[in-house]
PDBQT receptor file of N, H, CA, C and O in Angstrom, charges set to zero:
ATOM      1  N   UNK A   1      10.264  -8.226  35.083  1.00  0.00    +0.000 N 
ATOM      2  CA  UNK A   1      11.371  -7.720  34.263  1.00  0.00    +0.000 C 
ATOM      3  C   UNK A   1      11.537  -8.565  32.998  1.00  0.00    +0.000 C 
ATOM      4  O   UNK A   1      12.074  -8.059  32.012  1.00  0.00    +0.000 OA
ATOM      5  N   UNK A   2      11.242  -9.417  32.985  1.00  0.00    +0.000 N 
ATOM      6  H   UNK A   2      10.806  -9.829  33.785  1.00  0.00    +0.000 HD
ATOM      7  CA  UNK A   2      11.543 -10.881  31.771  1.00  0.00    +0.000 C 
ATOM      8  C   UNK A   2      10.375 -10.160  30.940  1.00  0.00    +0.000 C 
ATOM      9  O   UNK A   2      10.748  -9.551  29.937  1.00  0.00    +0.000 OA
ATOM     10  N   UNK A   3       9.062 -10.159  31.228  1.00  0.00    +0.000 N 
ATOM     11  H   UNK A   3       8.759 -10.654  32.042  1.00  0.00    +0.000 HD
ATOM     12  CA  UNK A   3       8.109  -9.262  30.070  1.00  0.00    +0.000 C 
ATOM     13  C   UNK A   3       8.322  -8.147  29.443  1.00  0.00    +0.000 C 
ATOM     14  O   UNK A   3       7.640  -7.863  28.459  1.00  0.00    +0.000 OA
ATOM     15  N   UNK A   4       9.395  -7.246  29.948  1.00  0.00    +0.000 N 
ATOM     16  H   UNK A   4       9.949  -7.477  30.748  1.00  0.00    +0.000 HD
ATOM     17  CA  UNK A   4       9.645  -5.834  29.458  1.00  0.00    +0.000 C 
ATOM     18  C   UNK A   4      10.400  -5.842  28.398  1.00  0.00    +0.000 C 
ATOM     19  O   UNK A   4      10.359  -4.807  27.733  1.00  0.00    +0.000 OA
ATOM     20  N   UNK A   5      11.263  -6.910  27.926  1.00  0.00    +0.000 N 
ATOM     21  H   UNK A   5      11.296  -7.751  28.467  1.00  0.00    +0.000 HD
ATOM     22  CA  UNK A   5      12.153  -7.168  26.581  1.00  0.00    +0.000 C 
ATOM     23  C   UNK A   5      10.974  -6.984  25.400  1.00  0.00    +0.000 C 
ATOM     24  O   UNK A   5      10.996  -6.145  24.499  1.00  0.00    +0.000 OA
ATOM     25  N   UNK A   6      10.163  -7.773  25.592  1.00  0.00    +0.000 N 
ATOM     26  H   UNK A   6      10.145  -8.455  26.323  1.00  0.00    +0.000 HD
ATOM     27  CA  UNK A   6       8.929  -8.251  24.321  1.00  0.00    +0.000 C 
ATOM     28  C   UNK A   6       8.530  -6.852  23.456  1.00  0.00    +0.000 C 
ATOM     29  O   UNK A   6       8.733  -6.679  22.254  1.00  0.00    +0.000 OA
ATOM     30  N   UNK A   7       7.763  -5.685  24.615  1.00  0.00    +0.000 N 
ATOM     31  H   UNK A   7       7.597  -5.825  25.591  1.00  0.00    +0.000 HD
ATOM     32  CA  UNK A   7       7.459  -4.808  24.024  1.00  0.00    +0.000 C 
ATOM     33  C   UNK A   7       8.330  -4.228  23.272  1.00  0.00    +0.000 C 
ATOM     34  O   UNK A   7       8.041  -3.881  22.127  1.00  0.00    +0.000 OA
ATOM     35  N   UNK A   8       9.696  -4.008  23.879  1.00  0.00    +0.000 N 
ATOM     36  H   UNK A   8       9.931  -4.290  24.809  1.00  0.00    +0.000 HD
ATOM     37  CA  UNK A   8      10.763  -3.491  22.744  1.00  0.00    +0.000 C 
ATOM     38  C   UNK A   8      10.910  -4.024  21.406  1.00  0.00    +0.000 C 
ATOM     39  O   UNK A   8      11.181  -3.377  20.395  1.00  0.00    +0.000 OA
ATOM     40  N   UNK A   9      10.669  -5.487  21.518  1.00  0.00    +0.000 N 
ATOM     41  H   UNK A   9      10.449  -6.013  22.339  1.00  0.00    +0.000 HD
ATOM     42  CA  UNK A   9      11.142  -6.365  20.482  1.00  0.00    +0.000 C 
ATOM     43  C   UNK A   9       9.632  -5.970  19.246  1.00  0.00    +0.000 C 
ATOM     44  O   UNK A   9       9.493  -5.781  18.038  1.00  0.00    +0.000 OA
ATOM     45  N   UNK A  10       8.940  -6.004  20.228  1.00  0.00    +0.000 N 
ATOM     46  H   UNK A  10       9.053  -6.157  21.209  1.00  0.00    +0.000 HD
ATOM     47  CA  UNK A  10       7.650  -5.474  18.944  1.00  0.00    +0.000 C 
ATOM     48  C   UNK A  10       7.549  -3.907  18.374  1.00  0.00    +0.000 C 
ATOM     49  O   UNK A  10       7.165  -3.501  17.277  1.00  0.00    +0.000 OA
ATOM     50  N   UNK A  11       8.035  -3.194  19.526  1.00  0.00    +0.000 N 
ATOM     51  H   UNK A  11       8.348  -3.524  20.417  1.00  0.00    +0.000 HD
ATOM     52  CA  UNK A  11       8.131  -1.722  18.916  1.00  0.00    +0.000 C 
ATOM     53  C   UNK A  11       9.090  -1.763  17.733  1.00  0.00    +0.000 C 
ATOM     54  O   UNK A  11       8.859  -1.160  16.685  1.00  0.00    +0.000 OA
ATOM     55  N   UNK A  12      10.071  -2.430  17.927  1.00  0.00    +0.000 N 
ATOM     56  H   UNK A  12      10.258  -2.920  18.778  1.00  0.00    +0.000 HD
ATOM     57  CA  UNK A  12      11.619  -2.480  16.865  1.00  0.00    +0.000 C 
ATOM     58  C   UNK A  12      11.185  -3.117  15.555  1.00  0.00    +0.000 C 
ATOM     59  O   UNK A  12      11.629  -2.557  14.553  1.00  0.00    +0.000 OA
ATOM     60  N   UNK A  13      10.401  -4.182  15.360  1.00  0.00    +0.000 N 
ATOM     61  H   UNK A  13      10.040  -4.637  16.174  1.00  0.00    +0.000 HD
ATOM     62  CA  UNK A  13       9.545  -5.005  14.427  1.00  0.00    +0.000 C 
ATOM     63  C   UNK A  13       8.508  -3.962  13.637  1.00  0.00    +0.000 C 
ATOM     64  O   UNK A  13       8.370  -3.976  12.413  1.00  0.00    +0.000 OA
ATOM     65  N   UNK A  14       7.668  -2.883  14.707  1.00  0.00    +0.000 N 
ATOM     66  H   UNK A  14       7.780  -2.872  15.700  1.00  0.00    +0.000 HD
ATOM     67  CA  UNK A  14       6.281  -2.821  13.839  1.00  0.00    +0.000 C 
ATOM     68  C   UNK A  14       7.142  -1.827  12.813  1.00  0.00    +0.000 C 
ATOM     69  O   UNK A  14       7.258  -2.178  11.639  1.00  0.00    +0.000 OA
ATOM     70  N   UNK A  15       7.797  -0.474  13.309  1.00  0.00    +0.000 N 
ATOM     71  H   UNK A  15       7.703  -0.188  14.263  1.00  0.00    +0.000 HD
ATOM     72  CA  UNK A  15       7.957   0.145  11.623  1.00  0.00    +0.000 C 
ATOM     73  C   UNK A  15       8.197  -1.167  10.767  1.00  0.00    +0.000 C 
ATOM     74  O   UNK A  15       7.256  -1.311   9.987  1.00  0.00    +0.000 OA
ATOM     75  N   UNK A  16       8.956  -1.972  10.676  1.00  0.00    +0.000 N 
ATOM     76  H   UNK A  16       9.721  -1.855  11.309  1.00  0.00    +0.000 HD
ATOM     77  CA  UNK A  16       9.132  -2.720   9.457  1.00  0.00    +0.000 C 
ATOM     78  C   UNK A  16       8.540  -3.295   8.562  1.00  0.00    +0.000 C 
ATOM     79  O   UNK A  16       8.831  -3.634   7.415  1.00  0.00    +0.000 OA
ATOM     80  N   UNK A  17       7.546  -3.388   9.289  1.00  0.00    +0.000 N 
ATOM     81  H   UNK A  17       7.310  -3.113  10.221  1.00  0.00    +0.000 HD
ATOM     82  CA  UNK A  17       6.851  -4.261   9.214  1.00  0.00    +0.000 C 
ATOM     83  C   UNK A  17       5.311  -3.266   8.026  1.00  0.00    +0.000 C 
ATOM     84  O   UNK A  17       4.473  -3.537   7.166  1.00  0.00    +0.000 OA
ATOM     85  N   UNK A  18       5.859  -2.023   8.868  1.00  0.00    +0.000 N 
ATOM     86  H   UNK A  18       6.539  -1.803   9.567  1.00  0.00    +0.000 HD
ATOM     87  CA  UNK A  18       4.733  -1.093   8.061  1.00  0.00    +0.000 C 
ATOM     88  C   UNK A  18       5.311  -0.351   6.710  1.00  0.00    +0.000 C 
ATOM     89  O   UNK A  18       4.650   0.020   5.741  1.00  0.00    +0.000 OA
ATOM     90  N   UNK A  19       6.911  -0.226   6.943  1.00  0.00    +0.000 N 
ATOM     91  H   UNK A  19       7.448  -0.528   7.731  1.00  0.00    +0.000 HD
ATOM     92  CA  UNK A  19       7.103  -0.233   5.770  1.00  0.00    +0.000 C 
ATOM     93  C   UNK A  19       7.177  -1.189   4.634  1.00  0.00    +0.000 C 
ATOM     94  O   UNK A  19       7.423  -0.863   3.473  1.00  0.00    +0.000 OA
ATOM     95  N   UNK A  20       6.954  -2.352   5.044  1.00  0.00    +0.000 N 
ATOM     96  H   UNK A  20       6.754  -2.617   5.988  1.00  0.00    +0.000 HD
ATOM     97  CA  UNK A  20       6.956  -3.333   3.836  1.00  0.00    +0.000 C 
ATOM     98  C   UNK A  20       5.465  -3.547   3.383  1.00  0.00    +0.000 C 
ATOM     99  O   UNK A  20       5.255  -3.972   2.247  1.00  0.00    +0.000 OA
ATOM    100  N   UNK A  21       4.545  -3.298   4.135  1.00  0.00    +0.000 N 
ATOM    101  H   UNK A  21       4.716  -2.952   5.058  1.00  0.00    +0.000 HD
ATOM    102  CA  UNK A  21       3.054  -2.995   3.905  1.00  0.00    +0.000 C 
ATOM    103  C   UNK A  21       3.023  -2.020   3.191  1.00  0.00    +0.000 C 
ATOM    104  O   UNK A  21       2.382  -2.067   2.141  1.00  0.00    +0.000 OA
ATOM    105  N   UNK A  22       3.531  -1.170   3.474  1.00  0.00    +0.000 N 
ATOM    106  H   UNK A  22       4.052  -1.132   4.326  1.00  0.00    +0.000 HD
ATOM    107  CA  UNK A  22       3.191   0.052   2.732  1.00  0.00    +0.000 C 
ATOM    108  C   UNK A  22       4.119   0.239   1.030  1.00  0.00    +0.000 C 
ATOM    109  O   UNK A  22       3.812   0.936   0.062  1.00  0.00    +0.000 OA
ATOM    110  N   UNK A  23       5.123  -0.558   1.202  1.00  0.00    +0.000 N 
ATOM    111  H   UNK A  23       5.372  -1.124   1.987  1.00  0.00    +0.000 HD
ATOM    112  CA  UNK A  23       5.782  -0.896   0.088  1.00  0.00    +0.000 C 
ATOM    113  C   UNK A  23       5.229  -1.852  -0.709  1.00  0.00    +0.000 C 
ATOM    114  O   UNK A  23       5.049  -1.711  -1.919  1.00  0.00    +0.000 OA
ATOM    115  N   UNK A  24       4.927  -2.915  -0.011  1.00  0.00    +0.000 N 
ATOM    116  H   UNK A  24       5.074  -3.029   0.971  1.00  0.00    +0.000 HD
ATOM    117  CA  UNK A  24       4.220  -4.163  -1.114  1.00  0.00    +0.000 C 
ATOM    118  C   UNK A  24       2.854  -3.116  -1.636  1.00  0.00    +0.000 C 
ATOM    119  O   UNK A  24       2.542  -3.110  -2.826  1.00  0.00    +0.000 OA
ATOM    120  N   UNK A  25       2.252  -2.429  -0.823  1.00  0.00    +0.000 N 
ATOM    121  H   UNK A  25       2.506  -2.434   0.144  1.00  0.00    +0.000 HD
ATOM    122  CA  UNK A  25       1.115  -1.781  -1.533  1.00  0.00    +0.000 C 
ATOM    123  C   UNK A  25       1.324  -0.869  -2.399  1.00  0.00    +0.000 C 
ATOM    124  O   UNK A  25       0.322  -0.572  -3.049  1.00  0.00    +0.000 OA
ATOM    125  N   UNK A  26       2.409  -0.228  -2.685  1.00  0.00    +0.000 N 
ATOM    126  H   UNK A  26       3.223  -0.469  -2.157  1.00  0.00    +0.000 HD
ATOM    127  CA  UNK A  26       3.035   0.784  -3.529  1.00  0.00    +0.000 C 
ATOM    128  C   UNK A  26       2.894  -0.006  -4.577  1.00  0.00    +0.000 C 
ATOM    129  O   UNK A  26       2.089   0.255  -5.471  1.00  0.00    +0.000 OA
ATOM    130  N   UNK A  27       3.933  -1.432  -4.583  1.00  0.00    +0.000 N 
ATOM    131  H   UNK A  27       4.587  -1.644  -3.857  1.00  0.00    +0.000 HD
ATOM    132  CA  UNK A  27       4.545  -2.077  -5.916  1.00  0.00    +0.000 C 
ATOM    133  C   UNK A  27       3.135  -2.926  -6.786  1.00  0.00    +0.000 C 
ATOM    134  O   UNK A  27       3.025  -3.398  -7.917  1.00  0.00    +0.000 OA
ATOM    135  N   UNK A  28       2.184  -2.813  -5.579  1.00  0.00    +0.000 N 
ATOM    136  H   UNK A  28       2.273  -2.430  -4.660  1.00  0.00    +0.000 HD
ATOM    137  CA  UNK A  28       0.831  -3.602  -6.569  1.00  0.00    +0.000 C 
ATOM    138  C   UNK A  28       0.496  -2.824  -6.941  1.00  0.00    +0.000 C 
ATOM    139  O   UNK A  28       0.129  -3.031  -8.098  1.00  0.00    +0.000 OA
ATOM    140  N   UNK A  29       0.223  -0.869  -6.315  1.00  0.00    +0.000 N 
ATOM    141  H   UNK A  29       0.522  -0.701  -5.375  1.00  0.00    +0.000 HD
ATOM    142  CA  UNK A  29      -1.025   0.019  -7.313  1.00  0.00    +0.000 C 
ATOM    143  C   UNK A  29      -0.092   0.077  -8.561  1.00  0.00    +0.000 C 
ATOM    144  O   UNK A  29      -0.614   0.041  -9.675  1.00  0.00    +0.000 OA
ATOM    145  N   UNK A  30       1.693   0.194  -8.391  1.00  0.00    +0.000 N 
ATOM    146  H   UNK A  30       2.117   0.223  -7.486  1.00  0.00    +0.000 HD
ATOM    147  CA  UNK A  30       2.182   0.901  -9.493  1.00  0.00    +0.000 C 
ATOM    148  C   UNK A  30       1.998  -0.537 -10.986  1.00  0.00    +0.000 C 
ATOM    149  O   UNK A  30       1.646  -0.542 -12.166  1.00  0.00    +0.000 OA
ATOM    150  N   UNK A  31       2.382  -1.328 -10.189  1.00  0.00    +0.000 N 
ATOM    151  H   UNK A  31       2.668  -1.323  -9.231  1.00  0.00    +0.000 HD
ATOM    152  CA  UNK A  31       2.291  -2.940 -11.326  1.00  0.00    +0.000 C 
ATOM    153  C   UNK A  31       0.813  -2.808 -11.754  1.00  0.00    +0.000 C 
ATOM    154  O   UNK A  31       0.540  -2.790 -12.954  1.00  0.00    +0.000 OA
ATOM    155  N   UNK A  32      -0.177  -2.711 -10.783  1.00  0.00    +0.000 N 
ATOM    156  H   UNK A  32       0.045  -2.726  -9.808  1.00  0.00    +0.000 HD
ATOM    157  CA  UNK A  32      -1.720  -2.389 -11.834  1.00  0.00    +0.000 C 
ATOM    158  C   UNK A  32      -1.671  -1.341 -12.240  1.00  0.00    +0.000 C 
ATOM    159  O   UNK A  32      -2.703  -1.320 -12.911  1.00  0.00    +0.000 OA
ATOM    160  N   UNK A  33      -1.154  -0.238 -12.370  1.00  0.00    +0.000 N 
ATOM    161  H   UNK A  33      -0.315  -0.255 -11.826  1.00  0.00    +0.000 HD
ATOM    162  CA  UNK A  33      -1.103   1.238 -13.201  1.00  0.00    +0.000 C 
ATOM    163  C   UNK A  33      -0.157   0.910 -14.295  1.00  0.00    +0.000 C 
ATOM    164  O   UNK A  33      -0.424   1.607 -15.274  1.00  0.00    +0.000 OA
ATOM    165  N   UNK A  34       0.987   0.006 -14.535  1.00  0.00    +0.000 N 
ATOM    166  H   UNK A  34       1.204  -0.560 -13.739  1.00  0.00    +0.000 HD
ATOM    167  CA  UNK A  34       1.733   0.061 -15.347  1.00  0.00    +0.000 C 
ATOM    168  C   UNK A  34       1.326  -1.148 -16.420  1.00  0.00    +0.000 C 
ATOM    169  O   UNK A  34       1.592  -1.066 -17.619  1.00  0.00    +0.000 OA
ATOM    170  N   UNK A  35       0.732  -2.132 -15.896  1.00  0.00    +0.000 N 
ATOM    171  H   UNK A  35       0.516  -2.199 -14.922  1.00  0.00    +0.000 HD
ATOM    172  CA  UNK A  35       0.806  -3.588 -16.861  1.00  0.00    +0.000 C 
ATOM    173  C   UNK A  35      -0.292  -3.641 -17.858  1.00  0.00    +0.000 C 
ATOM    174  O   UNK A  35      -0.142  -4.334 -18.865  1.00  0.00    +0.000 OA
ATOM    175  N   UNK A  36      -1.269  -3.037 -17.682  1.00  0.00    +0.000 N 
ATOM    176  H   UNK A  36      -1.390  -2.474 -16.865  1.00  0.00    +0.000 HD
ATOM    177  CA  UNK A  36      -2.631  -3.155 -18.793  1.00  0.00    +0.000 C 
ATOM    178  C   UNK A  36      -1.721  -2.292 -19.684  1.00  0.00    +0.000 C 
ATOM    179  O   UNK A  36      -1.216  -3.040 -20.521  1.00  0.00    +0.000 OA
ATOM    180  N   UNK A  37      -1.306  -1.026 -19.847  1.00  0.00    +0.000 N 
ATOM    181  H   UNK A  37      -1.716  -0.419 -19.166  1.00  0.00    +0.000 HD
ATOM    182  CA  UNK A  37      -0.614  -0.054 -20.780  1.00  0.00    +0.000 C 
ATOM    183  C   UNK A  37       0.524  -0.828 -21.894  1.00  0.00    +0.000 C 
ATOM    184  O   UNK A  37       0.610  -1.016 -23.108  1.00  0.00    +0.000 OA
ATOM    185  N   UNK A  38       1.365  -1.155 -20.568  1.00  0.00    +0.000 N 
ATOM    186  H   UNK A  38       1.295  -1.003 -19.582  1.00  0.00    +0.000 HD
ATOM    187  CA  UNK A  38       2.464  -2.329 -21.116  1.00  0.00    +0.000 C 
ATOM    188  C   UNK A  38       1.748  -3.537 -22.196  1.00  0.00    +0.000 C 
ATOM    189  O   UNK A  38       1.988  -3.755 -23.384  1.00  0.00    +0.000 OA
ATOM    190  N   UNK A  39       0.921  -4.104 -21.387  1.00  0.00    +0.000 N 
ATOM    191  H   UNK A  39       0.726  -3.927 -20.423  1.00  0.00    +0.000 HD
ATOM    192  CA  UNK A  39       0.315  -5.196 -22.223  1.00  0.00    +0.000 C 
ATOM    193  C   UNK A  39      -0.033  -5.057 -23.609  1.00  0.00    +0.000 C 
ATOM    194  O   UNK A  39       0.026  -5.844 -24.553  1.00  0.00    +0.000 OA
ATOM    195  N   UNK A  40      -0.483  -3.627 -23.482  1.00  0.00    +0.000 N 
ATOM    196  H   UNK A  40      -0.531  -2.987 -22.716  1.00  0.00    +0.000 HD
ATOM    197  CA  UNK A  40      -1.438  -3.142 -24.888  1.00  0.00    +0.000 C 
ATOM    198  C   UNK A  40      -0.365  -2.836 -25.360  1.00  0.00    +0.000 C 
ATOM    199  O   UNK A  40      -0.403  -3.438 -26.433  1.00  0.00    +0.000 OA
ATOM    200  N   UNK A  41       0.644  -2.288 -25.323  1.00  0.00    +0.000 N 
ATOM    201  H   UNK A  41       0.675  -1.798 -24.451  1.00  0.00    +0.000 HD
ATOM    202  CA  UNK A  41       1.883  -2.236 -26.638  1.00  0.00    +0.000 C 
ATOM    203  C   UNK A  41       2.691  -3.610 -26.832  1.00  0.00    +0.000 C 
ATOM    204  O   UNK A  41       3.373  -3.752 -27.848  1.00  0.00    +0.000 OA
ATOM    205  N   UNK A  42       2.631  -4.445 -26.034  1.00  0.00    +0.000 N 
ATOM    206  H   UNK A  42       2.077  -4.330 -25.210  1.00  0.00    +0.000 HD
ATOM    207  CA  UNK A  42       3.110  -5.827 -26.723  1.00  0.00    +0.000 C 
ATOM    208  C   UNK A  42       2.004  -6.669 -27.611  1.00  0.00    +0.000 C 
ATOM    209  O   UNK A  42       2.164  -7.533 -28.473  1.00  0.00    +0.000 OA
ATOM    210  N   UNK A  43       0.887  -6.105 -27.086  1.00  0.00    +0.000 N 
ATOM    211  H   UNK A  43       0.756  -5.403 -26.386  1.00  0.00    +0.000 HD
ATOM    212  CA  UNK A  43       0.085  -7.133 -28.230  1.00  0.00    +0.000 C 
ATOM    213  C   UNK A  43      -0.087  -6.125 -29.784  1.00  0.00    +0.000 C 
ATOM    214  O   UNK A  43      -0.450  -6.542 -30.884  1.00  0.00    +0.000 OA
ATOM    215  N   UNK A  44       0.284  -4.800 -29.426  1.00  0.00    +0.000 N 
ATOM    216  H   UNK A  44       0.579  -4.461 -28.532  1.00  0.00    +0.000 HD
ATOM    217  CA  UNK A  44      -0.023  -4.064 -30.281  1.00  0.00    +0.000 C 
ATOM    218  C   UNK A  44       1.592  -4.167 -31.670  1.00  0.00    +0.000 C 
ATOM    219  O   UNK A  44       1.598  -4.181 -32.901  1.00  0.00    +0.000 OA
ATOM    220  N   UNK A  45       2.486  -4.208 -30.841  1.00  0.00    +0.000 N 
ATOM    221  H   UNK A  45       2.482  -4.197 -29.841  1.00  0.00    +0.000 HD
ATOM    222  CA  UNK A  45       3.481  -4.250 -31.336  1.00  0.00    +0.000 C 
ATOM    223  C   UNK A  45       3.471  -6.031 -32.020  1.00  0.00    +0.000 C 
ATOM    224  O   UNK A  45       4.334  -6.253 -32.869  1.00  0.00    +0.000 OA
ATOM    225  N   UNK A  46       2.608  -7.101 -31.675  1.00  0.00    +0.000 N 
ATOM    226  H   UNK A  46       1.907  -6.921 -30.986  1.00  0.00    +0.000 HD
ATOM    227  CA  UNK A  46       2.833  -8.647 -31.837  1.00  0.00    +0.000 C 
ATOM    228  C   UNK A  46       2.280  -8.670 -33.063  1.00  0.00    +0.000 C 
ATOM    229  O   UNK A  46       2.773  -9.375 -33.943  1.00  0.00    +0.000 OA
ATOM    230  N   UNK A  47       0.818  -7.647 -33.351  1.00  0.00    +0.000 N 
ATOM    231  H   UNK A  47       0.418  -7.074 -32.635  1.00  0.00    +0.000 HD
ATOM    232  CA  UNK A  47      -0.226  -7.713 -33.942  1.00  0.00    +0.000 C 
ATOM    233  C   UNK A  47       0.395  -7.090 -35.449  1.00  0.00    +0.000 C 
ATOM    234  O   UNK A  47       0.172  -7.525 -36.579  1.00  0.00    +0.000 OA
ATOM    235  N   UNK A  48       1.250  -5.919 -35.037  1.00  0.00    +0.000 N 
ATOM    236  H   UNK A  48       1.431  -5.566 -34.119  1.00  0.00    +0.000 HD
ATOM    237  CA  UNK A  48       1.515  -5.190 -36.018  1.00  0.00    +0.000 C 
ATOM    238  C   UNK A  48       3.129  -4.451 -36.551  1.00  0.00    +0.000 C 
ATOM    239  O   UNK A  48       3.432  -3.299 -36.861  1.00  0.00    +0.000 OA
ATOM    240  N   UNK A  49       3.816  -5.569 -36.480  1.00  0.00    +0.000 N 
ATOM    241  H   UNK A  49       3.569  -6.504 -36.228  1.00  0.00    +0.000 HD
ATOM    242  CA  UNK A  49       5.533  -5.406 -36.040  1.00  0.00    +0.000 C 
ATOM    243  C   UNK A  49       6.153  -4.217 -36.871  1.00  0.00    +0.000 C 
ATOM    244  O   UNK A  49       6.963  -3.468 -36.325  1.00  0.00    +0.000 OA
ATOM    245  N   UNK A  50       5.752  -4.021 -38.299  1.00  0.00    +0.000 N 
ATOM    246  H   UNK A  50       5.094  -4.629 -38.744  1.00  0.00    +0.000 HD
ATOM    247  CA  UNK A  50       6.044  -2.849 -39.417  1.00  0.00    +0.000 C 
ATOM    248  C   UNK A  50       5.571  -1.685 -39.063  1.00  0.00    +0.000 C 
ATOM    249  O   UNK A  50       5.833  -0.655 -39.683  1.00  0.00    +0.000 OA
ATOM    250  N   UNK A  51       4.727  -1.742 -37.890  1.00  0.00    +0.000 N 
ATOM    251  H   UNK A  51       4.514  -2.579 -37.387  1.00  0.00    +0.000 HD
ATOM    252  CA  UNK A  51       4.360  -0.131 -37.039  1.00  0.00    +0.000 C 
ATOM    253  C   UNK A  51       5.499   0.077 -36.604  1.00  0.00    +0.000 C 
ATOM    254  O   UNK A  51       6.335   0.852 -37.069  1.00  0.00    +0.000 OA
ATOM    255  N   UNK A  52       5.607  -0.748 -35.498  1.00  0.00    +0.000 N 
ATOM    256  H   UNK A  52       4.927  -1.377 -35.120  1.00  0.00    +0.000 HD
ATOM    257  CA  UNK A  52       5.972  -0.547 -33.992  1.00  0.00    +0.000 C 
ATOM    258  C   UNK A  52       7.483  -0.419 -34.622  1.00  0.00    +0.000 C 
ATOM    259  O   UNK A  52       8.136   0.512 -34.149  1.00  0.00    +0.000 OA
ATOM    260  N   UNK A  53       8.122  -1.205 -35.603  1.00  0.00    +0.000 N 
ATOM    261  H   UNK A  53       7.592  -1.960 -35.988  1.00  0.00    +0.000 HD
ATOM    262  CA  UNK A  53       9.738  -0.732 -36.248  1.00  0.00    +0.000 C 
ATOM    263  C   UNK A  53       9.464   0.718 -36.471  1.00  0.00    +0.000 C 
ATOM    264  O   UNK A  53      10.104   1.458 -35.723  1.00  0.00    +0.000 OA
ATOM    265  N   UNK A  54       8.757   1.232 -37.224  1.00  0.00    +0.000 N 
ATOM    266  H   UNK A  54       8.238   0.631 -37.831  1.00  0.00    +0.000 HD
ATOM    267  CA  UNK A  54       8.528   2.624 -37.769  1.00  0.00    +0.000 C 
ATOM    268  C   UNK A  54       8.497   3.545 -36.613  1.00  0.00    +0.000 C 
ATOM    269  O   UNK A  54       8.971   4.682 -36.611  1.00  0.00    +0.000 OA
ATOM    270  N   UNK A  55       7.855   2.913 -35.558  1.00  0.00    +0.000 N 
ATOM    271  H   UNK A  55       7.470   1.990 -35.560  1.00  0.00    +0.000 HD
ATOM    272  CA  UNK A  55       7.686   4.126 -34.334  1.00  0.00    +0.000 C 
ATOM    273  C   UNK A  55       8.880   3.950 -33.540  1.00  0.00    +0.000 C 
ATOM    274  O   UNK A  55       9.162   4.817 -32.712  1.00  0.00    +0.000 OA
ATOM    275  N   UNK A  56       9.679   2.844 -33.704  1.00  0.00    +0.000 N 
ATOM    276  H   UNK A  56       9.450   2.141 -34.376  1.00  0.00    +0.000 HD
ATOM    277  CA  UNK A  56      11.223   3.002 -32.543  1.00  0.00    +0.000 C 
ATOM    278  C   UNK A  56      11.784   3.350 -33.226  1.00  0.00    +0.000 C 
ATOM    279  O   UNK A  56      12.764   3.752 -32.599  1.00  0.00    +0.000 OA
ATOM    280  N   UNK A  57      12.053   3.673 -34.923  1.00  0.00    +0.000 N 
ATOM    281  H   UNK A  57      11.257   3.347 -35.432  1.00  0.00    +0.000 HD
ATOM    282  CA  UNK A  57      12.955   3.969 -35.727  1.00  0.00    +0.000 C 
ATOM    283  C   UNK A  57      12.544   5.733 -35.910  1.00  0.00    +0.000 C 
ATOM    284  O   UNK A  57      13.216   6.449 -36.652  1.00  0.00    +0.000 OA
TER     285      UNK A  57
């Protein structure tokens, strides 16, 4: 009877455990889909500031 707690305690653990897997893996594809793009308009905007006014204005 003392062993039968454990399995509960791991069933109650694994979703969490898979949603934060599955979340941390969300937040890396979307951070590598979003940061090269991002990057290229801050260096683009660093490189060339009298654009980048013209294009937010």
């Amino acid at each position: 009877l003392d062993a039968v707690p454990v399995p509960h305690g791991q069933t109650i653990l694994a979703p969490w455990t898979i949603v934060l897997v599955i979340f941390a893996t969300v937040l890396v594809m979307s951070s590598l889909m979003i940061l090269p793009p991002a990057a290229l308009l801050v260096w683009r905007m660093s490189r060339m500031p009298e654009i980048s006014l013209a294009g937010t204005i």
